[in-house]
NUPAMI-594880 format. One record per residue (C-alpha): residue number from 1; residue in three letters; x, y, z. Coordinates in steps of 0.1 Angstrom, whole numbers, padded with zeros to 4 digits. Last residue first. Layout:
BEGIN
 seq type    px    py    pz
 NUM  ALA     X     Y     Z
...
//
This chain:
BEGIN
 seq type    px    py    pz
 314  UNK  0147 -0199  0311
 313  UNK  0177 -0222  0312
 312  UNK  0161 -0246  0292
 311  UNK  0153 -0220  0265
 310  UNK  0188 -0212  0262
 309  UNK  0195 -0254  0263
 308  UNK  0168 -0256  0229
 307  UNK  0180 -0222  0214
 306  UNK  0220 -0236  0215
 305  UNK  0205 -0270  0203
 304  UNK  0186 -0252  0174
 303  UNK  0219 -0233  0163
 302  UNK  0238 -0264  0165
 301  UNK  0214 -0275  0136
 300  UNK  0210 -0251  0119
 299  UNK  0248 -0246  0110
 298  UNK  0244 -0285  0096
 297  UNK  0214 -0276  0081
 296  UNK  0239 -0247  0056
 295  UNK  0266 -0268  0056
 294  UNK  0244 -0291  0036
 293  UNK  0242 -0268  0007
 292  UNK  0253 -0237  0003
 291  UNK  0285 -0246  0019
 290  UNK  0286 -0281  0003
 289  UNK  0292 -0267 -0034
 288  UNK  0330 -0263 -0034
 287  UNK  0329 -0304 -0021
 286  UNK  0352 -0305  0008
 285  UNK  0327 -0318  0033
 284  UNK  0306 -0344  0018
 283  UNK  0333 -0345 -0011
 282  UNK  0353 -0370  0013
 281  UNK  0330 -0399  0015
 280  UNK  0310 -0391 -0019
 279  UNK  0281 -0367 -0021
 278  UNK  0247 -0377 -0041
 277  UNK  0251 -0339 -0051
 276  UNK  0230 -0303 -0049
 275  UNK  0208 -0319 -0021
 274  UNK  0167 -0323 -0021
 273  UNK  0166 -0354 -0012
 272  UNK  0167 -0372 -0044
 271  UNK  0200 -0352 -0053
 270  UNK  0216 -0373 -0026
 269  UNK  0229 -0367  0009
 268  UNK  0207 -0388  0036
 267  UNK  0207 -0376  0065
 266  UNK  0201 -0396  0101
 265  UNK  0192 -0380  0133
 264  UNK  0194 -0398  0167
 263  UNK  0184 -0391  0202
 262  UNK  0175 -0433  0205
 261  UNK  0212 -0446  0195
 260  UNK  0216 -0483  0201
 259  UNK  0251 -0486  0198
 258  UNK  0249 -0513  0169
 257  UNK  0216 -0499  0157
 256  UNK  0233 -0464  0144
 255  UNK  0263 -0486  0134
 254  UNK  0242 -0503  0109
 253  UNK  0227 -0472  0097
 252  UNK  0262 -0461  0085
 251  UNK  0270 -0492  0070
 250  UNK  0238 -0490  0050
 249  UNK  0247 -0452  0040
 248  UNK  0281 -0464  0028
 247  UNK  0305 -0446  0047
 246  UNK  0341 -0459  0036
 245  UNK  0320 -0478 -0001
 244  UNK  0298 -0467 -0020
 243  UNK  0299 -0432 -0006
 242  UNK  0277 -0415 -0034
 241  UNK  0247 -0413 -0017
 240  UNK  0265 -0397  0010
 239  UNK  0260 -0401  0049
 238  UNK  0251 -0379  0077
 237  UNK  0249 -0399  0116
 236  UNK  0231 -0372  0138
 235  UNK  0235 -0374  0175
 234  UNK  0222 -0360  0209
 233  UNK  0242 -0371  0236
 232  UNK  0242 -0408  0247
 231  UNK  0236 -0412  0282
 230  UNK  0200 -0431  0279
 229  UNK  0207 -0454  0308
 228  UNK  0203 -0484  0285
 227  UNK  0220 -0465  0255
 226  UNK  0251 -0464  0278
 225  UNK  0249 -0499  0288
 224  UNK  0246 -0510  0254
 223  UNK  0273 -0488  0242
 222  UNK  0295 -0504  0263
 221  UNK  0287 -0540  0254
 220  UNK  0296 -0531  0219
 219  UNK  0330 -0510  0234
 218  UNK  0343 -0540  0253
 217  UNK  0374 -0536  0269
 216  UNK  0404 -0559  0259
 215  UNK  0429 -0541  0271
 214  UNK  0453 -0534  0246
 213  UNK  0427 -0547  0211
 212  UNK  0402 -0526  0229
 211  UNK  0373 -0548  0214
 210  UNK  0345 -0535  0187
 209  UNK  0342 -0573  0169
 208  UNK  0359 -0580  0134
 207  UNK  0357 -0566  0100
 206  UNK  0360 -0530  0106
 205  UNK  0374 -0535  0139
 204  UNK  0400 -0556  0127
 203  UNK  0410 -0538  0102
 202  UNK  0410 -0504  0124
 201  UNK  0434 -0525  0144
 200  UNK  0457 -0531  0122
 199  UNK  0462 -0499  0108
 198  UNK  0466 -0480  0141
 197  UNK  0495 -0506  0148
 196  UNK  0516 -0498  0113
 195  UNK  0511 -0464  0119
 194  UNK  0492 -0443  0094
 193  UNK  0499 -0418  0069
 192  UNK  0479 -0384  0056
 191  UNK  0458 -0374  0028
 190  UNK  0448 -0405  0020
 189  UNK  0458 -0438 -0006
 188  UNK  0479 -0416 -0031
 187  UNK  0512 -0440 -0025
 186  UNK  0528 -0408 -0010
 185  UNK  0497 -0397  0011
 184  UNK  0491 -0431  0023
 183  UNK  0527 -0438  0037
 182  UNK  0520 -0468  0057
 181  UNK  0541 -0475  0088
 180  UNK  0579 -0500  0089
 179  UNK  0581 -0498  0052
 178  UNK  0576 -0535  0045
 177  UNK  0548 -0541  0076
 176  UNK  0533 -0504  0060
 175  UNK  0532 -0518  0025
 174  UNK  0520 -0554  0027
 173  UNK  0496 -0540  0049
 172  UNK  0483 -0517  0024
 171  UNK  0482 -0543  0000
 170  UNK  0465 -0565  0023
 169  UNK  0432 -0553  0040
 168  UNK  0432 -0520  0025
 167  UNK  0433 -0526 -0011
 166  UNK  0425 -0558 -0013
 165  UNK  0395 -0569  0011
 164  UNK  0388 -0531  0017
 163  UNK  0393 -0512 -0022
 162  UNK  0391 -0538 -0042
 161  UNK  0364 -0560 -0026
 160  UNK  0345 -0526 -0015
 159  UNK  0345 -0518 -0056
 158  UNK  0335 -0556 -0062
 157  UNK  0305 -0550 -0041
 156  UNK  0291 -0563 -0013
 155  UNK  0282 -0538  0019
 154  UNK  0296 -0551  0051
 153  UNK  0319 -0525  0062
 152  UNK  0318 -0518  0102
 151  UNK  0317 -0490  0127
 150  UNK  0309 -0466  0102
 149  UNK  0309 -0433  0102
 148  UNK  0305 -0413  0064
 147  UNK  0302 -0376  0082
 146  UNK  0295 -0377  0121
 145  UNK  0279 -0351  0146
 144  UNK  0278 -0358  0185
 143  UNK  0265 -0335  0205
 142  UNK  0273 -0318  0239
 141  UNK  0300 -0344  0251
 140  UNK  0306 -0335  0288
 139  UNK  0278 -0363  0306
 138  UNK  0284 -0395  0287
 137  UNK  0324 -0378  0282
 136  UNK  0329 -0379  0316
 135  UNK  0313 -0411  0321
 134  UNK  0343 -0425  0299
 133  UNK  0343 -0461  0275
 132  UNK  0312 -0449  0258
 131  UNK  0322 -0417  0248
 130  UNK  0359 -0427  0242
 129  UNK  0344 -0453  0215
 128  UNK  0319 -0428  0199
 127  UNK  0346 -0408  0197
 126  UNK  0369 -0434  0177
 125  UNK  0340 -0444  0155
 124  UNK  0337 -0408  0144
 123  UNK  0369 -0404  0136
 122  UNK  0367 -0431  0112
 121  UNK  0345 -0413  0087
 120  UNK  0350 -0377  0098
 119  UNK  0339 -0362  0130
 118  UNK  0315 -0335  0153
 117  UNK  0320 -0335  0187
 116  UNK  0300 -0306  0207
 115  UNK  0316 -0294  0239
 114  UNK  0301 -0291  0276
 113  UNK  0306 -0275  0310
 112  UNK  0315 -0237  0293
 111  UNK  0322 -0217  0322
 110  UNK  0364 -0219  0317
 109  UNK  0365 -0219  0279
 108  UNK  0404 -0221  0274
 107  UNK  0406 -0247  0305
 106  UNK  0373 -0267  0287
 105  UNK  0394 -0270  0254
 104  UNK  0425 -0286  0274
 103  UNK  0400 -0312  0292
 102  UNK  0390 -0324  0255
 101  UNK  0424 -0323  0242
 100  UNK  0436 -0346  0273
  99  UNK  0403 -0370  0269
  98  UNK  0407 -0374  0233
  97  UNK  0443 -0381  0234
  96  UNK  0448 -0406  0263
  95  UNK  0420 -0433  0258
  94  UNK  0403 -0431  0225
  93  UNK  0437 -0417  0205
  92  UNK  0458 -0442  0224
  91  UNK  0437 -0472  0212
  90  UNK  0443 -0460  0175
  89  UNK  0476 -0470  0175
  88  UNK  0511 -0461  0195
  87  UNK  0542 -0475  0181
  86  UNK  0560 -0449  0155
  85  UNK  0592 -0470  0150
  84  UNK  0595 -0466  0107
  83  UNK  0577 -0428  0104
  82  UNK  0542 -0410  0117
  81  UNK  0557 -0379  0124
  80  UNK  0567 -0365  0156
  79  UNK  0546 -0342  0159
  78  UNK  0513 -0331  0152
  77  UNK  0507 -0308  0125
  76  UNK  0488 -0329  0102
  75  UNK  0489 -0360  0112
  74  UNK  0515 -0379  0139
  73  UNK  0495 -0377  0170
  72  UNK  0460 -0373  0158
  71  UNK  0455 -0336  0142
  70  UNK  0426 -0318  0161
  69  UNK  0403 -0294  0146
  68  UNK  0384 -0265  0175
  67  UNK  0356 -0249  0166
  66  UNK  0343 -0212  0183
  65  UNK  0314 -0208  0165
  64  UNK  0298 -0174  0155
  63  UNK  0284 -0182  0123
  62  UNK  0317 -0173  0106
  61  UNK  0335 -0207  0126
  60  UNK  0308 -0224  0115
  59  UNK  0319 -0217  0076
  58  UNK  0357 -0222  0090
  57  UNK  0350 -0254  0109
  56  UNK  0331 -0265  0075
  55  UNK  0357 -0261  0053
  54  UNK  0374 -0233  0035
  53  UNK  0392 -0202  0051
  52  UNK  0423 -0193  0030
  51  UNK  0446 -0212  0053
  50  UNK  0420 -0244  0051
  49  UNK  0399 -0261  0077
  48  UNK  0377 -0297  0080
  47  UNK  0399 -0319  0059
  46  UNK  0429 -0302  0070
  45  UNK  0424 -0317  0107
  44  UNK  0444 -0349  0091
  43  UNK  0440 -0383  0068
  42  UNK  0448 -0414  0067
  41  UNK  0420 -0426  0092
  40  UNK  0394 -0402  0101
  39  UNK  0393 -0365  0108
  38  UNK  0381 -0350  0144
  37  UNK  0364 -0319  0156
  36  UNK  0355 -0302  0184
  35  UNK  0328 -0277  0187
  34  UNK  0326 -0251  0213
  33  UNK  0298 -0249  0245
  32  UNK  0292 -0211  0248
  31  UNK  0307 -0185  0267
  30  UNK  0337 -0183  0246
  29  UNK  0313 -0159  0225
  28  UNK  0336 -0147  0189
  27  UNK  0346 -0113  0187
  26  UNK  0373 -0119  0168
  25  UNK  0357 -0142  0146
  24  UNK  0369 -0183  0149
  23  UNK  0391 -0209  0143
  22  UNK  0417 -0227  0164
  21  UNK  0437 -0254  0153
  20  UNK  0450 -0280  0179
  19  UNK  0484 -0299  0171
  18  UNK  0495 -0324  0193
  17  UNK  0527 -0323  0207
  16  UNK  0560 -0349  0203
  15  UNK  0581 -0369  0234
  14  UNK  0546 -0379  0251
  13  UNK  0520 -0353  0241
  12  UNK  0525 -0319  0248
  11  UNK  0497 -0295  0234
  10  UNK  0504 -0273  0205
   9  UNK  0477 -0251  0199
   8  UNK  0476 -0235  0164
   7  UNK  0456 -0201  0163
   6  UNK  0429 -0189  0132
   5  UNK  0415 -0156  0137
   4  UNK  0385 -0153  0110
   3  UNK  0377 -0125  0088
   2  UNK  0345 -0123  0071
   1  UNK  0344 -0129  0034
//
């Protein structure tokens, strides 16, 4: 296995810091635009990286990528902890966090003008958010690359009834209004907790309209106007076969249209394709078999848009 530097960033974020992992070679080309990445709700950076050098940041990271994994204030790394009192929601992560860790990447890669975003499940709703909200982004975001995003849940089944209408929508906030956040790691419902304000508002938006629930912007009407001027980046939404329910590949399609995408790839991961796996919502990236598989187009891919803007140049 190659060797990879791997560096924690800890940029100052109110009265905590957020935690930015570095991963790449040695001898790795700053020069280029890097890749940013972002996990979804209950859950942390450590869905994308390990220690020992699984993931997909570290298996880009050995094709010469220099990748960046944020954890949200209060995941992962980041500090303070989500506990009883944490405030902020999911509206701080569009507008303040996204924008400061994205300027903070272009200062450590001073003649790069663009990074790639690439994101898990909700994450992927939240950049898509900040990319329409923000010319900057419309004209700094290189890519955009999602796993299991979906704006919306509107697939029937009595698994999604269980596991939204139930699960999420009450018993969870049963739990987090009774212990002040929701502690999804200790009552096995994520890898990582979730403020009591975050959660409400992804519930809303899942099932609801796509509103700034602090200032009221419209992110729909947004993404209209953005589509309308073509300022999207190149994207590609990826779902799993076997994500029935967080990503289902009809949900995922449905937020394709909702923002009115037009530079847009859409995959499929099922055994009927040609993949190893109909892939669930997490196993998509931390499945043992993913690196020889879907890693491998994903890889492909950034190399292609690296060839496409070299031959631009030319």
């Amino acid at each position: 296995m190659v060797d990879l530097e791997q560096t924690s960033f800890y940029i100052p974020y109110l009265e905590g810091q957020l935690h930015l992992r570095q991963v790449k070679l040695a001898n790795a080309d700053m020069h280029k635009p890097p890749i940013l990445m972002l996990h979804g709700a209950m859950s942390n950076g450590k869905v994308f990286y390990s220690e020992s050098g699984r993931g997909l940041a570290c298996f880009l990271a050995e094709a010469g990528f220099v990748v960046y994994v944020l954890d949200t204030q209060g995941r992962g790394l980041s500090t303070p902890k989500i506990q009883r009192g944490f405030k902020e929601g999911q509206g701080e992560v569009i507008r303040e966090q996204l924008p400061l860790v994205h300027h903070y990447i272009m200062g450590l890669h001073s003649q790069v003008s663009s990074i790639h975003w690439c994101a898990h499940s909700w994450g992927g709703v939240l950049m898509a958010s900040a990319i329409s909200r923000f010319p900057l982004f419309q004209e700094s975001v290189a890519s955009l690359l999602t796993f299991g995003t979906k704006r919306t849940i509107k697939v029937s089944s009595v698994k999604k009834y269980m596991m939204v209408n139930i699960g999420w929508n009450k018993l969870a906030k049963v739990i987090a209004w009774g212990h002040g956040y929701l502690a999804a790691d200790s009552w096995g419902m994520g890898m990582d907790n979730e403020s009591r304000r975050s959660l409400s508002q992804c519930v809303d938006w899942v099932r609801g309209d796509w509103i700034d629930h602090d200032d009221g912007f419209d992110y729909a009407q947004a993404a209209q106007v953005v589509a309308s001027k073509e300022k999207w980046p190149k994207s590609w939404f990826i779902a799993g076969l076997g994500d029935e329910v967080l990503g289902n590949p009809a949900d995922v399609q449905r937020m394709i249209q909702e923002c009115q995408f037009s530079n847009v790839e859409y995959t499929l991961l099922a055994k009927s394709q040609g993949h190893k796996h109909d892939y669930g919502h997490a196993e998509m990236l931390i499945h043992k078999d993913a690196v020889d598989d879907h890693f491998i187009q994903v890889r492909d891919w950034y190399k292609n848009i690296e060839l496409s803007e070299a031959k631009a140049l030319v």
